[in-house]
C-alpha positions as CSV (number, residue, x, y, z in Angstrom):
1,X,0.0,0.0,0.0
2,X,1.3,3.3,-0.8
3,X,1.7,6.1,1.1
4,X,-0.1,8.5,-0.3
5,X,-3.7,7.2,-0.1
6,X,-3.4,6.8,3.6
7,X,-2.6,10.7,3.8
8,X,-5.3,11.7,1.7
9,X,-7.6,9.2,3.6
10,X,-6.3,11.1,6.6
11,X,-6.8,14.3,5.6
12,X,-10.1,13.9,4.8
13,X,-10.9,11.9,8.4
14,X,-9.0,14.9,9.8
15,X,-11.5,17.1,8.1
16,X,-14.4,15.1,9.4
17,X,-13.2,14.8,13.0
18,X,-12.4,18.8,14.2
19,X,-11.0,22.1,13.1
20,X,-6.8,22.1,12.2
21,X,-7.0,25.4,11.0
22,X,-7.4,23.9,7.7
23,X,-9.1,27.3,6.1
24,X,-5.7,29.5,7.1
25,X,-3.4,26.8,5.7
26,X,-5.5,26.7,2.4
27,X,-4.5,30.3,1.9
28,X,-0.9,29.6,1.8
29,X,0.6,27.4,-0.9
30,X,1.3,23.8,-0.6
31,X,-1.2,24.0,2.4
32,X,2.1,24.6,4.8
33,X,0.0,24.8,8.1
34,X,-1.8,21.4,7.5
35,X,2.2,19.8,6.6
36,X,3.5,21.2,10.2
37,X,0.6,19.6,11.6
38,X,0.7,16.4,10.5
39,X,4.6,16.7,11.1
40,X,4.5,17.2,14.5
41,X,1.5,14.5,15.4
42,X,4.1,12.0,12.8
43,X,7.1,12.4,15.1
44,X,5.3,12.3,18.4
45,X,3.1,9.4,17.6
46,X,6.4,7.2,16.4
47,X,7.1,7.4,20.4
48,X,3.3,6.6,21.4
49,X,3.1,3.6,19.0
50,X,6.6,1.8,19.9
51,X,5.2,1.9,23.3
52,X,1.9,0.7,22.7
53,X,2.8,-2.1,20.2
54,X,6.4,-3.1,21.8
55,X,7.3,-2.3,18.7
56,X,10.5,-0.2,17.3
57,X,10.0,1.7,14.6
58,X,6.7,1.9,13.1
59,X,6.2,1.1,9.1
60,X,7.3,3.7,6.6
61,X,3.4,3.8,5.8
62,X,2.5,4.7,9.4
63,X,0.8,8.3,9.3
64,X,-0.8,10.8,12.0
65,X,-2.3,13.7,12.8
66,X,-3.6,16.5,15.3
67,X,-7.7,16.4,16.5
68,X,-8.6,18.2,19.2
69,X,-12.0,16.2,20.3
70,X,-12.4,18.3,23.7
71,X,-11.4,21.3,22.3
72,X,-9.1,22.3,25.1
73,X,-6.0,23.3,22.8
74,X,-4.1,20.5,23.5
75,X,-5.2,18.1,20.4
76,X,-5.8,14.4,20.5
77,X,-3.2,12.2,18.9
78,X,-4.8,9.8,15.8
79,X,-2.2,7.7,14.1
80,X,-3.1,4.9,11.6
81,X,0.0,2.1,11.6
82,X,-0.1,0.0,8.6
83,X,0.6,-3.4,8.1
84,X,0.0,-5.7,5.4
85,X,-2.9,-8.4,6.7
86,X,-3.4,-6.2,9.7
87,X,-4.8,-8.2,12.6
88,X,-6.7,-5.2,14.6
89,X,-4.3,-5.6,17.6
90,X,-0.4,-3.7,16.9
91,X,-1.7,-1.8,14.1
92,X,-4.2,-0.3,12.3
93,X,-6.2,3.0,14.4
94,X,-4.9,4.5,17.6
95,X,-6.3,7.6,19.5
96,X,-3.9,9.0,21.9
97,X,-4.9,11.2,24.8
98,X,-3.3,12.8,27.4
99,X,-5.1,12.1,30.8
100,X,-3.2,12.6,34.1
101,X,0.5,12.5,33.7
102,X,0.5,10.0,30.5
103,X,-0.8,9.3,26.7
104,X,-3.5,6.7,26.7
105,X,-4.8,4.8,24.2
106,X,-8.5,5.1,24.3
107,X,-9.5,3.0,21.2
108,X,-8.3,-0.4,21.8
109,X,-11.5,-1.9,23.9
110,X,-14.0,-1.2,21.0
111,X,-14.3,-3.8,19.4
112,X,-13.3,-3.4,15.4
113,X,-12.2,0.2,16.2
114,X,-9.0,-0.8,14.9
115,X,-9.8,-1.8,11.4
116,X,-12.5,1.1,10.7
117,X,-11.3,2.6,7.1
118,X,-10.7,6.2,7.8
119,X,-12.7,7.4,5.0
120,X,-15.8,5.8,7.3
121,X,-14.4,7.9,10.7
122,X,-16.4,11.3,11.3
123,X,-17.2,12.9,14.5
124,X,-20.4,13.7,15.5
125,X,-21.9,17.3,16.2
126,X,-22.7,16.4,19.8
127,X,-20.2,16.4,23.0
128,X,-20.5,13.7,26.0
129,X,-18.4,14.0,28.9
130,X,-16.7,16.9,27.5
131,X,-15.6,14.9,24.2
132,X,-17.1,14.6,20.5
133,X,-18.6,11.3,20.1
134,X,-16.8,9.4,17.0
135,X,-18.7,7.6,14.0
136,X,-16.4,4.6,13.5
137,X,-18.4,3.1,10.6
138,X,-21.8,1.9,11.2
139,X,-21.0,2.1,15.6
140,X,-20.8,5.4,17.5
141,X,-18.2,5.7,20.4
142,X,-18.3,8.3,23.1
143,X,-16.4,9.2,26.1
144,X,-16.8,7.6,28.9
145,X,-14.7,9.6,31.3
146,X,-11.4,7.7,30.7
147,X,-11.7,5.8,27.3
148,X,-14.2,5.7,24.1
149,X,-16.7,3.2,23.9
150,X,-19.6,1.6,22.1
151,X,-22.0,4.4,23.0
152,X,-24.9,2.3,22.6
153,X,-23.7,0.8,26.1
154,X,-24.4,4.2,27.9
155,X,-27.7,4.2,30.2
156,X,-30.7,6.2,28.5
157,X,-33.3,7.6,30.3
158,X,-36.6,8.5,29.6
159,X,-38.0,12.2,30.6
160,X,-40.8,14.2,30.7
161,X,-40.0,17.1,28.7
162,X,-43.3,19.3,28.6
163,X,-42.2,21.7,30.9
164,X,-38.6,22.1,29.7
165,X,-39.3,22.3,25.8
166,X,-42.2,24.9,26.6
167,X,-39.6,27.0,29.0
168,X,-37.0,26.5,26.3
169,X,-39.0,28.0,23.5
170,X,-39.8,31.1,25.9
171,X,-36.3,31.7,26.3
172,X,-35.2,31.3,22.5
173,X,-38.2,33.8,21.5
174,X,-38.9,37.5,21.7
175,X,-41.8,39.9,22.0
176,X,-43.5,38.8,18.5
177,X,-42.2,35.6,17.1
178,X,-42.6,34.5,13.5
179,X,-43.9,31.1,12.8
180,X,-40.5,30.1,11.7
181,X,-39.0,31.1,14.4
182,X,-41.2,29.2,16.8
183,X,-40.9,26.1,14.3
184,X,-36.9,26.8,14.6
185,X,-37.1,27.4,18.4
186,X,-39.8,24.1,19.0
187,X,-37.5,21.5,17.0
188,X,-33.9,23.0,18.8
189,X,-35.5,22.7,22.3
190,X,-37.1,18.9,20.9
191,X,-33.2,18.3,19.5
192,X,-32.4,18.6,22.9
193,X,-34.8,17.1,25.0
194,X,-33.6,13.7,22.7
195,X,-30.2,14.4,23.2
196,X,-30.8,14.9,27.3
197,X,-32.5,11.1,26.8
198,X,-29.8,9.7,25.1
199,X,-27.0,10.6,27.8
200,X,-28.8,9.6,30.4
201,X,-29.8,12.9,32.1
202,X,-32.0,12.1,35.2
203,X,-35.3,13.9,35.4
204,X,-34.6,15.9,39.2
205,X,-31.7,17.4,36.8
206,X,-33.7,18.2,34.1
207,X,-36.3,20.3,36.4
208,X,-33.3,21.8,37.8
209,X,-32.3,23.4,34.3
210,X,-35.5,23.6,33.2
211,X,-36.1,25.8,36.3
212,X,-32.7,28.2,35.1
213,X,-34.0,28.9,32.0
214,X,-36.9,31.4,34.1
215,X,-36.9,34.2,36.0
216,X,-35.6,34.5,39.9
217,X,-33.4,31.5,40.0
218,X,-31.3,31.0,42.0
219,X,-27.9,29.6,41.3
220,X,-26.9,26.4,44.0
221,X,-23.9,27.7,46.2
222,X,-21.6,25.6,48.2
223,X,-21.7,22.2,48.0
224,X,-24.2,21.5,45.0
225,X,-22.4,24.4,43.3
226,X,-20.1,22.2,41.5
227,X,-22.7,19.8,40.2
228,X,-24.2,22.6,39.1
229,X,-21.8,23.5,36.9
230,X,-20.9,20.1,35.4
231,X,-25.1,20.4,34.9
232,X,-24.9,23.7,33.1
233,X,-21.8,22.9,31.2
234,X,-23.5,20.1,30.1
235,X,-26.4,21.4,28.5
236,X,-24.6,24.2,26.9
237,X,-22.7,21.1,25.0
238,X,-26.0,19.9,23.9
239,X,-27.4,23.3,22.9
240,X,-24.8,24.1,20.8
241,X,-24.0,20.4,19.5
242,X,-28.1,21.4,18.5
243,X,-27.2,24.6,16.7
244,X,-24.1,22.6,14.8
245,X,-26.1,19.7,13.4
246,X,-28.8,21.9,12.4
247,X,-26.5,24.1,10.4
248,X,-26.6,27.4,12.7
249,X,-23.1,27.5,14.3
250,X,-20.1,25.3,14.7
251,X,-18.1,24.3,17.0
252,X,-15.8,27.3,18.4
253,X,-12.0,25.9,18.4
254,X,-9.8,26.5,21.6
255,X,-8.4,30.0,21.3
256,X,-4.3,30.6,21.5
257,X,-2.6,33.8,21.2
258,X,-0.9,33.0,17.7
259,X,1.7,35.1,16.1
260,X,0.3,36.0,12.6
261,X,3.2,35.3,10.4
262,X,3.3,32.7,7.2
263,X,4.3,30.0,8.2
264,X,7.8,27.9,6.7
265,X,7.4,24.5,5.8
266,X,9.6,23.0,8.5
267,X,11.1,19.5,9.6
268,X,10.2,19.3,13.7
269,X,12.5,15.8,15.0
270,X,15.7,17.9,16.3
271,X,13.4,20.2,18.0
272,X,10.8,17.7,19.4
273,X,14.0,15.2,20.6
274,X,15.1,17.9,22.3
275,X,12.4,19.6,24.1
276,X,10.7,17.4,25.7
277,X,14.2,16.3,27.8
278,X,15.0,19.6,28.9
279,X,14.5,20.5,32.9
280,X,12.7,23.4,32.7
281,X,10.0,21.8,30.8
282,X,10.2,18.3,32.0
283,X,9.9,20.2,35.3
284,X,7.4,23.0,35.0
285,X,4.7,23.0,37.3
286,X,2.4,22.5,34.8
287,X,4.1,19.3,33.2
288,X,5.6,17.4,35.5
289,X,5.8,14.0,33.1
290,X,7.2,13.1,30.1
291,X,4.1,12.7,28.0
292,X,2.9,16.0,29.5
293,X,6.6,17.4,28.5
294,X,5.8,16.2,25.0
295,X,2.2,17.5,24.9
296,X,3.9,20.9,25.9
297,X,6.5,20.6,22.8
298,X,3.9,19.6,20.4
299,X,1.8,23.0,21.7
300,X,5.1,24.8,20.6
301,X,6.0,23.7,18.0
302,X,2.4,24.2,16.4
303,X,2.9,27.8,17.7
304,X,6.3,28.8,17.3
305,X,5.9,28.4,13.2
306,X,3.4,31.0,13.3
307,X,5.7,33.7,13.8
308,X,7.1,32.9,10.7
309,X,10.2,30.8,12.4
310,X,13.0,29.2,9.7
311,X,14.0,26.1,10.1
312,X,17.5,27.2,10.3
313,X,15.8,29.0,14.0
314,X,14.2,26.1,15.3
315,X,17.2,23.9,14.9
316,X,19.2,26.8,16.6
317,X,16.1,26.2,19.3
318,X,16.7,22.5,19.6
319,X,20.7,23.4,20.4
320,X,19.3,25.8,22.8
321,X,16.9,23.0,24.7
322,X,20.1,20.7,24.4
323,X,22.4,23.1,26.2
324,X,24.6,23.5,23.6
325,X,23.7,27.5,23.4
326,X,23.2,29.8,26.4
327,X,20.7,32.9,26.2
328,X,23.1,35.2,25.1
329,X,24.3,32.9,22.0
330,X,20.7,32.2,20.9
331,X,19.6,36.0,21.1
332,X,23.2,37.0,19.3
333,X,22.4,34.2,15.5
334,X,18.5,35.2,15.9
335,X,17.5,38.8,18.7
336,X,14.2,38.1,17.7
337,X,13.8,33.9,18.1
338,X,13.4,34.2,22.1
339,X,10.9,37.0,21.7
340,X,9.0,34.3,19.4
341,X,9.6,31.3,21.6
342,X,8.5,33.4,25.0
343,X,4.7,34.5,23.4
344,X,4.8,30.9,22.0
345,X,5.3,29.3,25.7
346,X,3.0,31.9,27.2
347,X,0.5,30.8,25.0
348,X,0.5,26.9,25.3
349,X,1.3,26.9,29.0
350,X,-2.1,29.9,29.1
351,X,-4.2,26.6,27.6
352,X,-2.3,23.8,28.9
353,X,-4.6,21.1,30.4
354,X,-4.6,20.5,34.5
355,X,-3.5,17.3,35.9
């Protein structure tokens, strides 16, 4: 098999499965912004699949790349490893994420999740647990807390809805409603009354948001305060996962600060060797790890090409994160590189996920 219909199979699934930024790399040539992506997700998931498989060296056909399913800025890792008469176990679809202080693979207890052609991989408008659910074929897979499963294994419930579709509709209308927008109000508020059932919300919490949607509530305090949250957060996830599927909104990515240069075409293995090893990433508060060291790198090195970085400055950044520059050398070949690096850290470590 050659390599090139597993990319294109790959764009496309990226395409299907979140936002890369793909409209800001089609307006540079060669679709550079997409290539640095895929890149960086290649070099970090060679790591991720030696581990998993016990494997060294994945196949010259192995291919990856960047989905960000929570939408938390720190993307999801999908890699596709290729062998010929692939048996579903070492090879085939992996989904990395970073949970805690490690990468885990969330794929491998669905069953045939391994095997699903990529051109047959979309994810869904609708969030569970914080995560898109996944189309793998004909079987949807949501987030269970820790891993994807078959979502048809999820508890449904069944609810009465009068009282929150009617209270829904109020507070989607004005003064004088047209008839289309009380036929657009009446099937967003039914959209997600179904979608309530099918994740299982109980009815005491459905009254309980039903009841926030009027006048003089008042929010819970103290202890039920965080459960009120998680509630609210919740059915803003459904609202909008509503307003996507019907064609109204989309999805809004996680915002970074991003420089707003072109971006170079660059090659990311000196860089992402390097980084990952050096103390005062390894060590940052906010890593700690060293998948959590290597989610950081891959943050930069999405970031730091945005300020139009050459390659010839991120290999003089990999010599810096090896020690073999100080400060004063790096800002003497490039006085504007550390100025680059600095807004880039500030950035990922602004959106960098808690332990």
């Amino acid at each position: 098999m050659r390599l090139f219909p597993i990319r294109a199979a790959l764009f496309a699934l990226a395409l299907a499965l979140t936002s890369l930024g793909i409209a800001a790399a089609q307006q540079q040539p060669e679709n550079i912004p997409w290539e640095n992506s895929m890149a960086i997700a290649q070099k970090m998931a060679m790591g991720l699949l030696e581990r998993q498989t016990g494997s060294k060296g994945s196949p010259q056909t192995s291919v990856a790349i960047e989905v960000d399913l929570n939408l938390d800025g720190t993307p999801e890792i999908f890699a596709y490893r290729y062998v010929a008469g692939c048996d579903g176990i070492n090879c085939g679809n992996f989904l990395f994420v970073l949970e805690g202080d490690s990468y885990h693979e969330v794929l491998g207890d669905v069953p045939g999740a391994r095997l699903a052609p990529q051109d047959k991989i979309s994810r869904s408008s609708f969030k569970r647990n914080g995560f898109f659910d996944i189309q793998l074929d004909k079987m949807t897979i949501g987030w269970d807390g820790k891993r994807y499963v078959d979502a048809s294994t999820f508890p449904v419930s069944s609810l009465d809805g009068a009282a929150f579709v009617a209270a829904c509709q109020k507070s989607k209308l004005g003064e004088q409603p047209s008839q289309s927008d009380t036929e657009q109000a009446g099937a967003a508020c039914q959209c997600q009354l179904n979608r309530f059932q099918t994740t299982g919300l109980q009815q005491a919490d459905l009254d309980t948001y039903t009841a926030s949607l009027g006048e003089n509530f008042e929010y819970p305090m103290g202890a039920k305060q965080k459960a009120w949250l998680d509630l609210s957060k919740a059915a803003q996830d459904v609202a909008t996962g509503c307003d996507v599927a019907s064609g109204k909104t989309q999805w809004p990515p996680a915002y970074l600060n991003h420089g707003d240069q072109p971006q170079q075409k660059l090659n990311f293995d000196g860089f992402l060797d390097a980084c990952p090893a050096q103390d005062f990433i390894l060590t940052n508060h906010k890593t700690g790890s060293p998948d959590r060291a290597l989610a950081l790198c891959g943050c930069l090195a999405r970031e730091i090409p945005t300020y139009g970085v050459s390659q010839e400055a991120l290999d003089l950044l990999a010599r810096y994160y090896r020690d073999e520059i100080s400060d004063a050398d790096l800002e003497a070949q490039d006085a504007d590189l550390l100025t680059a690096h600095d807004k880039a850290s500030e950035a990922c470590l602004s959106q960098f996920p808690a332990k």
